[in-house]
mmCIF file of the N, C-alpha and C atoms, coordinates in Angstrom:
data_MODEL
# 
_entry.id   MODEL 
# 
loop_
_atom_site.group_PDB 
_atom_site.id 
_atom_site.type_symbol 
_atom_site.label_atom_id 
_atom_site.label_alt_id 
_atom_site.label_comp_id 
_atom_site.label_asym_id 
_atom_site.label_entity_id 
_atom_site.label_seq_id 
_atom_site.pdbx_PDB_ins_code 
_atom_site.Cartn_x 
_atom_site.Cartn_y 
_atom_site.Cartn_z 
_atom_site.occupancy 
_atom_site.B_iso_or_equiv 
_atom_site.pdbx_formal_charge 
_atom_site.auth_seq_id 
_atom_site.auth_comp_id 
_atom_site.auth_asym_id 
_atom_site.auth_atom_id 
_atom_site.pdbx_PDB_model_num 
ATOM 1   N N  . UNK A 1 1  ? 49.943 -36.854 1.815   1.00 0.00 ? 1  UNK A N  1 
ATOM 2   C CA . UNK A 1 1  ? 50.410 -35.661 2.484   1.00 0.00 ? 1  UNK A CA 1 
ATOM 3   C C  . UNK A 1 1  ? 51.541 -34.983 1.709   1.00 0.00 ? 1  UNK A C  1 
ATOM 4   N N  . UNK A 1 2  ? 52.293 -35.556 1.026   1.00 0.00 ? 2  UNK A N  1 
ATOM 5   C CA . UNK A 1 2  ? 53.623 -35.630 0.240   1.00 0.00 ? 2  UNK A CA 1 
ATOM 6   C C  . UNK A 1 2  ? 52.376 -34.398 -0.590  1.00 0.00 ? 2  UNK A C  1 
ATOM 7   N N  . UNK A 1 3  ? 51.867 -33.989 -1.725  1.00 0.00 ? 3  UNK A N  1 
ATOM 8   C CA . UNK A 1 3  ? 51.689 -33.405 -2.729  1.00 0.00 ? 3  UNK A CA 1 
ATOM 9   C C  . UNK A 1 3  ? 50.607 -32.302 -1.855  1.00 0.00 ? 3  UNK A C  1 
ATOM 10  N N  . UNK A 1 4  ? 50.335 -32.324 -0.681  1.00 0.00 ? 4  UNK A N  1 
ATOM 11  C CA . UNK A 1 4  ? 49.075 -31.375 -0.176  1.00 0.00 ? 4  UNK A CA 1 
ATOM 12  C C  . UNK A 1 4  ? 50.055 -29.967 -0.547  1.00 0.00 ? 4  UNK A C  1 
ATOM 13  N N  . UNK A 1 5  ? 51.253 -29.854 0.226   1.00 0.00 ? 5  UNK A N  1 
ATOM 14  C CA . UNK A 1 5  ? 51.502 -28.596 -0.142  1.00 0.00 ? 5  UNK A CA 1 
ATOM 15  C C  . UNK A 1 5  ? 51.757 -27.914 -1.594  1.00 0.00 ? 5  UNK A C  1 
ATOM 16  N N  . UNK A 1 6  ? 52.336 -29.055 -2.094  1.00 0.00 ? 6  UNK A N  1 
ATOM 17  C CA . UNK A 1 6  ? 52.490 -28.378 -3.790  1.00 0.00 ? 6  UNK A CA 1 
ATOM 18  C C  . UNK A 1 6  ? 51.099 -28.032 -4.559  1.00 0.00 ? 6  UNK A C  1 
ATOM 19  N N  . UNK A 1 7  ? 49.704 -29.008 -4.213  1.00 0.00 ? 7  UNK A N  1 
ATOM 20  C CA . UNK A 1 7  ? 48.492 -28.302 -4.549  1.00 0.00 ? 7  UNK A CA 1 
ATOM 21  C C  . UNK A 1 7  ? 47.884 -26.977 -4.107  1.00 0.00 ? 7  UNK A C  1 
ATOM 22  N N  . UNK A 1 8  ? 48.326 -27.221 -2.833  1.00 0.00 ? 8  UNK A N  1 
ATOM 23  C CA . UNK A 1 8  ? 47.507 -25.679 -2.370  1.00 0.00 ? 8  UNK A CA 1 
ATOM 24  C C  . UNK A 1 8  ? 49.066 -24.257 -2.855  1.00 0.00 ? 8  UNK A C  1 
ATOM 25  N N  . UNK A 1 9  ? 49.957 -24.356 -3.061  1.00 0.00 ? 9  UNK A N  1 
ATOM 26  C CA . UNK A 1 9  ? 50.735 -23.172 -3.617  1.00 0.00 ? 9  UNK A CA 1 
ATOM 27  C C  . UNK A 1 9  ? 50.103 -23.342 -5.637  1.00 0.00 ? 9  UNK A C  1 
ATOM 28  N N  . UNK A 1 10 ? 50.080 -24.201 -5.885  1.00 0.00 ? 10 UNK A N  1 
ATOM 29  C CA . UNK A 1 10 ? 49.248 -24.561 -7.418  1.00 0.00 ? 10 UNK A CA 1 
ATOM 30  C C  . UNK A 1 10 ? 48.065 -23.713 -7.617  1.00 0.00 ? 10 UNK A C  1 
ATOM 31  N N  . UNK A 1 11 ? 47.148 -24.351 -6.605  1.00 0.00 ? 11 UNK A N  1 
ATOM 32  C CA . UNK A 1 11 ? 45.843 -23.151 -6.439  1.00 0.00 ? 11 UNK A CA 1 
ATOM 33  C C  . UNK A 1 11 ? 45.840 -21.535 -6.430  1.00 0.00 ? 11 UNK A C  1 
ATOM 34  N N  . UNK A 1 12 ? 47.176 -21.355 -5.340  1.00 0.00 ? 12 UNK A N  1 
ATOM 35  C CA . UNK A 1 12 ? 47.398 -19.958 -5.078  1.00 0.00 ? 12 UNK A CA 1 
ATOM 36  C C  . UNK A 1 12 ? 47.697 -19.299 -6.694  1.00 0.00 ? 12 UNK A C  1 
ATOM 37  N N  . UNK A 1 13 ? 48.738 -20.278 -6.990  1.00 0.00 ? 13 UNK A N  1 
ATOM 38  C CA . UNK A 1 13 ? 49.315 -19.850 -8.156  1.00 0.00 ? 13 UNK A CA 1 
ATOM 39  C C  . UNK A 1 13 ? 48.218 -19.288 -9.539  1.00 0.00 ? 13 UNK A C  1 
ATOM 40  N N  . UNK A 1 14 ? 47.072 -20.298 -9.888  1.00 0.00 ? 14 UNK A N  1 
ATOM 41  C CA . UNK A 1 14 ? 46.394 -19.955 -10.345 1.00 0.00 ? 14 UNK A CA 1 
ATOM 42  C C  . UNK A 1 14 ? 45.132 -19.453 -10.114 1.00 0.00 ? 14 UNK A C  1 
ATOM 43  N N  . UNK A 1 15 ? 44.926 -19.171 -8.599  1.00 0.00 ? 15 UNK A N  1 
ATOM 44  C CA . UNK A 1 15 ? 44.133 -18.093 -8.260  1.00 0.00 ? 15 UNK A CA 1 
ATOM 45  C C  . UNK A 1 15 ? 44.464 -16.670 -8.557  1.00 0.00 ? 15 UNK A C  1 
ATOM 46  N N  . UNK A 1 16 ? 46.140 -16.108 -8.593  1.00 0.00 ? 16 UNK A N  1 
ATOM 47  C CA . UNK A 1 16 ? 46.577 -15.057 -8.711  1.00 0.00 ? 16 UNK A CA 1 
ATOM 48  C C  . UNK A 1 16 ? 46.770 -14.641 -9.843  1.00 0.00 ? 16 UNK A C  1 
ATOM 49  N N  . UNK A 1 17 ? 46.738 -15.867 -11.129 1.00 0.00 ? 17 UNK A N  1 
ATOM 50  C CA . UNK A 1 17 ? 46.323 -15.412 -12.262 1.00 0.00 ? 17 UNK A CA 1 
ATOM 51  C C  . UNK A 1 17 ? 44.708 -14.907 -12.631 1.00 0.00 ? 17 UNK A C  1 
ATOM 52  N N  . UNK A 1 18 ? 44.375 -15.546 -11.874 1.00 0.00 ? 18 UNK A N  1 
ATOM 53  C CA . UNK A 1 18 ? 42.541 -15.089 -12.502 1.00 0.00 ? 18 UNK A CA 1 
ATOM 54  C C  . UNK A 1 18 ? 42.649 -13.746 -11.713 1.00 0.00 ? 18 UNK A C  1 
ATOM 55  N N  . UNK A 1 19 ? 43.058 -13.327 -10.447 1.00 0.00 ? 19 UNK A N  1 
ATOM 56  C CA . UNK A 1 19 ? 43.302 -12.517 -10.273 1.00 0.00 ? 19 UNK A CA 1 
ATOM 57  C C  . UNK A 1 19 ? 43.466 -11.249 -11.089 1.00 0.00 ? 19 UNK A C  1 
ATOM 58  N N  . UNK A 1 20 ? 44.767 -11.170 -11.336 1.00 0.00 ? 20 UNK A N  1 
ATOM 59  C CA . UNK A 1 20 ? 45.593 -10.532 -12.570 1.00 0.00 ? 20 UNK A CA 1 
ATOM 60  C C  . UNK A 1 20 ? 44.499 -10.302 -13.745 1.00 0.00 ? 20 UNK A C  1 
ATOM 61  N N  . UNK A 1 21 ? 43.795 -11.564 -14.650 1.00 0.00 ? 21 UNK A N  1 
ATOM 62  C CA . UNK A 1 21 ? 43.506 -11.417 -15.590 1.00 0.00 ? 21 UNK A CA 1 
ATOM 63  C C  . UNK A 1 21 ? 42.274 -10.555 -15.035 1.00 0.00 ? 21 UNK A C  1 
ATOM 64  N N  . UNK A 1 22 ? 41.239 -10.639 -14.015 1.00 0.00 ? 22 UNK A N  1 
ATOM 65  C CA . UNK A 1 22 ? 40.022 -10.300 -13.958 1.00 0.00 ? 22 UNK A CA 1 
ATOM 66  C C  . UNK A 1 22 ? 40.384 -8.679  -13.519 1.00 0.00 ? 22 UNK A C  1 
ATOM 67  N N  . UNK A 1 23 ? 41.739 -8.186  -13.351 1.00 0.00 ? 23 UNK A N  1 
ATOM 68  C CA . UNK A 1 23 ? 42.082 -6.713  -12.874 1.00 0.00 ? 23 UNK A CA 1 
ATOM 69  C C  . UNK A 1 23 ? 42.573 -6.073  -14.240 1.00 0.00 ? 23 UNK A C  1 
ATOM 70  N N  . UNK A 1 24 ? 43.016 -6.585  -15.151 1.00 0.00 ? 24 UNK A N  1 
ATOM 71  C CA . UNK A 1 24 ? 43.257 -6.324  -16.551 1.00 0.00 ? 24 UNK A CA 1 
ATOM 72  C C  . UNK A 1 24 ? 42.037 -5.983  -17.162 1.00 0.00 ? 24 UNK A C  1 
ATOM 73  N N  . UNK A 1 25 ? 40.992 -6.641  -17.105 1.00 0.00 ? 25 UNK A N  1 
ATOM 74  C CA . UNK A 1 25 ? 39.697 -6.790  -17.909 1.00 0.00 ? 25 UNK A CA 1 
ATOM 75  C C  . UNK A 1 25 ? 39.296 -5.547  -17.451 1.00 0.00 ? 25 UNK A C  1 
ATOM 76  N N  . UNK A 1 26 ? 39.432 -5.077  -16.366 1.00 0.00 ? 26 UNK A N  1 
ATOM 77  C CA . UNK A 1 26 ? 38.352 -4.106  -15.682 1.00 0.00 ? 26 UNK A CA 1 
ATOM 78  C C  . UNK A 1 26 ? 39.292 -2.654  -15.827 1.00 0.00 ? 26 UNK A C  1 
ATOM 79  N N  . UNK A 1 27 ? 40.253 -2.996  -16.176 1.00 0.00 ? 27 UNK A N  1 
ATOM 80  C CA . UNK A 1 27 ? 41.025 -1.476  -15.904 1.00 0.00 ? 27 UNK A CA 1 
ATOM 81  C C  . UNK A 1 27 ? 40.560 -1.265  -17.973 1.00 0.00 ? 27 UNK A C  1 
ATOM 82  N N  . UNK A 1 28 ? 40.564 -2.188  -18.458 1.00 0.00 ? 28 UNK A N  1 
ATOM 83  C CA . UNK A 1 28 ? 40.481 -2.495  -19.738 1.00 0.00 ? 28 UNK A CA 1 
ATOM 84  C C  . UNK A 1 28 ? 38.590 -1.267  -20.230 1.00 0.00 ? 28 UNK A C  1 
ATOM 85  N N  . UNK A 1 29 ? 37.945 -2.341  -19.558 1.00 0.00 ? 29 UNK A N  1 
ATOM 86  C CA . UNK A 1 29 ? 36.896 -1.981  -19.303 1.00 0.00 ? 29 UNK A CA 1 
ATOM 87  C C  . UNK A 1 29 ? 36.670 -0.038  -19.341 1.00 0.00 ? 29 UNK A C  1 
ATOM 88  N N  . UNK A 1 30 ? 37.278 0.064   -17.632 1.00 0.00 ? 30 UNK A N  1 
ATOM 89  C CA . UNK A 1 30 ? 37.147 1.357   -17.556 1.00 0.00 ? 30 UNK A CA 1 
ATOM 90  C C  . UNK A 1 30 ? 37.831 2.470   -18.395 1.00 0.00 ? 30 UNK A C  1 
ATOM 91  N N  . UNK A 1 31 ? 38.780 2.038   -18.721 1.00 0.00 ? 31 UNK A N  1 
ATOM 92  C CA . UNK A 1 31 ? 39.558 2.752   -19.830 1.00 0.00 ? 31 UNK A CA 1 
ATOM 93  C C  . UNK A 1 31 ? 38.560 3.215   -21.048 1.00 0.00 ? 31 UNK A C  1 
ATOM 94  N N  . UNK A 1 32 ? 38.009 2.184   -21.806 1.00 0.00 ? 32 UNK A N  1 
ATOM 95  C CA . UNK A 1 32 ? 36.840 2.390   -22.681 1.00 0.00 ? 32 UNK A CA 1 
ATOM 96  C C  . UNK A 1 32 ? 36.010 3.108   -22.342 1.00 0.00 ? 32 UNK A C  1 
ATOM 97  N N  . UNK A 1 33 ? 35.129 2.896   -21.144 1.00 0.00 ? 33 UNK A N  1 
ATOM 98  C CA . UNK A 1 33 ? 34.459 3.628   -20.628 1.00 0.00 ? 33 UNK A CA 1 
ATOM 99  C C  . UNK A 1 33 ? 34.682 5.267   -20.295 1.00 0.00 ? 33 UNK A C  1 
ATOM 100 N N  . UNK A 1 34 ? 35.847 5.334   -20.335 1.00 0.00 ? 34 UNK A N  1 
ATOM 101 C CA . UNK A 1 34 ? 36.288 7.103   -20.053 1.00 0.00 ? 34 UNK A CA 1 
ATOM 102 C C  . UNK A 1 34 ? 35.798 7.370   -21.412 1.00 0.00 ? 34 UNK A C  1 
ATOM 103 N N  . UNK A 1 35 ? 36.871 6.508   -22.412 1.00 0.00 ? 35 UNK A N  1 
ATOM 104 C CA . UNK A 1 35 ? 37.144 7.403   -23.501 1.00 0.00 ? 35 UNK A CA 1 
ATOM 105 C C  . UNK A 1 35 ? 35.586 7.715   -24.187 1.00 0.00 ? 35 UNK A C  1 
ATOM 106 N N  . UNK A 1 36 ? 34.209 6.859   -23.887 1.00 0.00 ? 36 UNK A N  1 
ATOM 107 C CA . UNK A 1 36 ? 33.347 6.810   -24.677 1.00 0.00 ? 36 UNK A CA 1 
ATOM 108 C C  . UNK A 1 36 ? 31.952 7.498   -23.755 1.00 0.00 ? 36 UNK A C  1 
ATOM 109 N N  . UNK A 1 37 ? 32.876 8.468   -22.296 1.00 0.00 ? 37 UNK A N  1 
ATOM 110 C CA . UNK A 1 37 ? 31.781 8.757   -21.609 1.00 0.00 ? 37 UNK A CA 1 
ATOM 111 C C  . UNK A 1 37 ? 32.120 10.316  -21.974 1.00 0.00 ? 37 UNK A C  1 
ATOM 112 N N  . UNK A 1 38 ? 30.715 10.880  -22.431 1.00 0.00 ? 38 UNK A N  1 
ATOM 113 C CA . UNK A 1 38 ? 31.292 12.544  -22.260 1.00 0.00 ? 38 UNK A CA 1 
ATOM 114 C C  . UNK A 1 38 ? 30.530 13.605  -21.156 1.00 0.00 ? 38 UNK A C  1 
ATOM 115 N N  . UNK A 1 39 ? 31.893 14.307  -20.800 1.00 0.00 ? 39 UNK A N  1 
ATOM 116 C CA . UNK A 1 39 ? 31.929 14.982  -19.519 1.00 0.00 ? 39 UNK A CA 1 
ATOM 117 C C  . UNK A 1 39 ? 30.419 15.991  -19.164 1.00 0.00 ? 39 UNK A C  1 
ATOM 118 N N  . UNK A 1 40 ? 29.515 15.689  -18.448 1.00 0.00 ? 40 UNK A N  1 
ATOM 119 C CA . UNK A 1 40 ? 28.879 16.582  -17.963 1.00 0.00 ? 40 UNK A CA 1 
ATOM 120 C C  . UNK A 1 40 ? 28.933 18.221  -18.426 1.00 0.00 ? 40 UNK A C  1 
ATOM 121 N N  . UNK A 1 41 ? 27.949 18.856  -19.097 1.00 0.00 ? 41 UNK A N  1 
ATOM 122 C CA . UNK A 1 41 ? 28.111 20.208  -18.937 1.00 0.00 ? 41 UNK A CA 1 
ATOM 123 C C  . UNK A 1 41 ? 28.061 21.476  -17.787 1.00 0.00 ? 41 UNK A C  1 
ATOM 124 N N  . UNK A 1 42 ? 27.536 21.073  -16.576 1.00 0.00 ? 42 UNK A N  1 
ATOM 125 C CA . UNK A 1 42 ? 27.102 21.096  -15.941 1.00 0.00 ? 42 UNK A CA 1 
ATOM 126 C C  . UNK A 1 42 ? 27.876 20.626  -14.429 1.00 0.00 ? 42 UNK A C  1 
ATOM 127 N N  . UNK A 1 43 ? 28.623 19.824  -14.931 1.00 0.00 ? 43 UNK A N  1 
ATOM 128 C CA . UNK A 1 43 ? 29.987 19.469  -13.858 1.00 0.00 ? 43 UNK A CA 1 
ATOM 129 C C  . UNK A 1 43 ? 30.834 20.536  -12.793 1.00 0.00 ? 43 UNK A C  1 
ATOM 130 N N  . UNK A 1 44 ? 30.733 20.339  -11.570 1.00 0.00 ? 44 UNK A N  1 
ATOM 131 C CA . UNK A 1 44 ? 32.191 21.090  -10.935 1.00 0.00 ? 44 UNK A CA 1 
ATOM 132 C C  . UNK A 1 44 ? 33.452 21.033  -11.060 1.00 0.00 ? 44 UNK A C  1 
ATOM 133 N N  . UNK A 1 45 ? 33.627 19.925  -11.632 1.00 0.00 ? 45 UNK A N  1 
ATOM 134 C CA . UNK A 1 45 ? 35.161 19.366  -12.113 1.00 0.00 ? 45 UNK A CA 1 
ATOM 135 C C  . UNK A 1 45 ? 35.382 20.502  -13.653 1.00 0.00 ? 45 UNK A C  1 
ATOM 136 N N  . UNK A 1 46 ? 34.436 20.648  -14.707 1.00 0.00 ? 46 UNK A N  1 
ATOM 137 C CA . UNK A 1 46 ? 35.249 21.609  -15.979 1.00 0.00 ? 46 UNK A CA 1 
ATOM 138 C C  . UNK A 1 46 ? 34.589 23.122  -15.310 1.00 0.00 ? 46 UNK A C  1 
ATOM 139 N N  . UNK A 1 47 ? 35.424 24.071  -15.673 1.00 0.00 ? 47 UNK A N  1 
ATOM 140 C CA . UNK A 1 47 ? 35.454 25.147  -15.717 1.00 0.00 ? 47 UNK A CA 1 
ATOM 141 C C  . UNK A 1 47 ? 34.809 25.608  -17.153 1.00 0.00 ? 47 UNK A C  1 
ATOM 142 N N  . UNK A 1 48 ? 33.276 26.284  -17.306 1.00 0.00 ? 48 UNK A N  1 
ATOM 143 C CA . UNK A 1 48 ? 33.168 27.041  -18.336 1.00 0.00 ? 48 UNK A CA 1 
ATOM 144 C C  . UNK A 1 48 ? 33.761 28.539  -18.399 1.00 0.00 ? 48 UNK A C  1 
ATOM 145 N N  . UNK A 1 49 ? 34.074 28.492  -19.812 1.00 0.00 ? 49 UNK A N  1 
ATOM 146 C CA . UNK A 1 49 ? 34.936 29.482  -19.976 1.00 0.00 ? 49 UNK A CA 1 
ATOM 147 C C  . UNK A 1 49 ? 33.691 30.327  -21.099 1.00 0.00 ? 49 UNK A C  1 
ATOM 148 N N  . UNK A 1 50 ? 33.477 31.435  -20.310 1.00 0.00 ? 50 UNK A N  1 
ATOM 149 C CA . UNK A 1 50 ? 32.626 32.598  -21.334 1.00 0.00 ? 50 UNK A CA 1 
ATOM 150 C C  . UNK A 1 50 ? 33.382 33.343  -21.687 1.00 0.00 ? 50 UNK A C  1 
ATOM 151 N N  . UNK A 1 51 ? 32.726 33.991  -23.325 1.00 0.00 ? 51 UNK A N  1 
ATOM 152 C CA . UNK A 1 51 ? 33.496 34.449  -24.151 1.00 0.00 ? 51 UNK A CA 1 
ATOM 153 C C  . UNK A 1 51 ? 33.492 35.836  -23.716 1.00 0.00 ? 51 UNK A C  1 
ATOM 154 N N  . UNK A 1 52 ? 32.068 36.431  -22.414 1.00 0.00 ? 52 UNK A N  1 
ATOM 155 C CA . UNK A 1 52 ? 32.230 37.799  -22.309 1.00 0.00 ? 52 UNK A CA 1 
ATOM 156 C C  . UNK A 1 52 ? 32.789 37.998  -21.486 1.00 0.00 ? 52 UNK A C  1 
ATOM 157 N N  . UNK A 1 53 ? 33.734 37.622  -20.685 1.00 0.00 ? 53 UNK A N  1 
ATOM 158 C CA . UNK A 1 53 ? 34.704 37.406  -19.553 1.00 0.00 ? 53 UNK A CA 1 
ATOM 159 C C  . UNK A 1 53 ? 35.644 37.840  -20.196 1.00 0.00 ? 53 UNK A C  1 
ATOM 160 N N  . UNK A 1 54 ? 36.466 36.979  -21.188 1.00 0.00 ? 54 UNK A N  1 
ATOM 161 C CA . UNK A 1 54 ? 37.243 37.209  -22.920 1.00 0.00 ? 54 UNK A CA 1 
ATOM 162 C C  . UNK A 1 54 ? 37.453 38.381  -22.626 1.00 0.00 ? 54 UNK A C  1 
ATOM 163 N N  . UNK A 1 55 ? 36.184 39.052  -23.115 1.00 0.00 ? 55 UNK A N  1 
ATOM 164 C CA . UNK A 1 55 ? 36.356 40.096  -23.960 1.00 0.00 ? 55 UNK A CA 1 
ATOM 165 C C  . UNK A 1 55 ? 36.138 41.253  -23.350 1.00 0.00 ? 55 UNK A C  1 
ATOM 166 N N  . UNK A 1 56 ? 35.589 40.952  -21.686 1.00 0.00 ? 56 UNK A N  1 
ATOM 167 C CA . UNK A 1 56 ? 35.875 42.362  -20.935 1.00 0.00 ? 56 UNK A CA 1 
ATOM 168 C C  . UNK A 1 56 ? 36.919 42.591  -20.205 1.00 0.00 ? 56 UNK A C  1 
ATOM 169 N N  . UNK A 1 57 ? 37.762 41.377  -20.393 1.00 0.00 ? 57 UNK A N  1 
ATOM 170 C CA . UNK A 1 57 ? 39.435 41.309  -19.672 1.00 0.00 ? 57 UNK A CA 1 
ATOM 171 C C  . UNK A 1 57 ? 40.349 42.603  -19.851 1.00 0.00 ? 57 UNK A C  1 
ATOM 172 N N  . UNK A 1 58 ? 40.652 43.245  -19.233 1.00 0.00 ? 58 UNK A N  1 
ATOM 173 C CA . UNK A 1 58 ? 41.649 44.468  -19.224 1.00 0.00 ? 58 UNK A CA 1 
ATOM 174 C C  . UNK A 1 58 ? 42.895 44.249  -19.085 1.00 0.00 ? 58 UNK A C  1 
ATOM 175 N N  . UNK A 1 59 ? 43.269 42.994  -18.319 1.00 0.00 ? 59 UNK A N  1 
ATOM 176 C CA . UNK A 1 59 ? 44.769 42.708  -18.250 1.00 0.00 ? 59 UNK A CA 1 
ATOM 177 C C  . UNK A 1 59 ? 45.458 42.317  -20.041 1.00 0.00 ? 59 UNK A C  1 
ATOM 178 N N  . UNK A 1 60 ? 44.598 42.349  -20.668 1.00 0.00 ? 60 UNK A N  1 
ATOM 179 C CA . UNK A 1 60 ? 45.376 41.838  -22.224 1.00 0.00 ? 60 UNK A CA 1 
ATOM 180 C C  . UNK A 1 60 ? 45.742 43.193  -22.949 1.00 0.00 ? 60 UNK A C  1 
ATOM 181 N N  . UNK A 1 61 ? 46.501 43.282  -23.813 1.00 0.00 ? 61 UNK A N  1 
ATOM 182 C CA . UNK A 1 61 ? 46.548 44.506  -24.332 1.00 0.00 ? 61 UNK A CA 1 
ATOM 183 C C  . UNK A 1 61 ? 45.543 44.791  -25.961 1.00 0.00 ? 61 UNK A C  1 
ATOM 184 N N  . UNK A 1 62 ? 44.936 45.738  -26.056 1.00 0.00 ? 62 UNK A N  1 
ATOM 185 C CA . UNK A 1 62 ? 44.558 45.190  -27.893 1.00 0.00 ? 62 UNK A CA 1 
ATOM 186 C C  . UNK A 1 62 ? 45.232 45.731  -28.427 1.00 0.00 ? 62 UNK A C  1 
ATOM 187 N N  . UNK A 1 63 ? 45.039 44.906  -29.791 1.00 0.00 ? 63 UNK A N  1 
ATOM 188 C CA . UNK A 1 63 ? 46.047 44.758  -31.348 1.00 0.00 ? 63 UNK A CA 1 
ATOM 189 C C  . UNK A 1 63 ? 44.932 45.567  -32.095 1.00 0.00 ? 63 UNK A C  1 
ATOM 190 N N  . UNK A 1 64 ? 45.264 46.158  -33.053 1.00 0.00 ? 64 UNK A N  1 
ATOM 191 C CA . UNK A 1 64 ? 44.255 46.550  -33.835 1.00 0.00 ? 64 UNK A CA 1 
ATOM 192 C C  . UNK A 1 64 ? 45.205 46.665  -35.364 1.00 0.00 ? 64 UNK A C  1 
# 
């Protein structure tokens, strides 16, 4: 009975590392995954920007 409690805080202890490590891996993971996913053209999240919008804008002034 003497060592039951120091095993089960032991367990905790290294349950909360696998923890930790298996939340590292995955943020790890997804991180890669952004950088190597490319964005939809077609998406609601980016805004396409047309060039004849540009260029029928009146609020700009022209340079010539």
């Amino acid at each position: 009975m003497f060592n039951f409690g120091n095993q089960v805080k032991e367990k905790a202890r290294q349950q909360k590392q696998i923890d930790k490590a298996s939340k590292r891996i995955m943020a790890k993971q997804q991180k890669a995954n952004m950088k190597t996913h490319t964005p939809n053209v077609g998406s609601d999240i980016a805004e396409p920007i047309l060039a004849d919008d540009i260029v029928k804008s009146t609020d700009l002034p022209i340079r010539l």
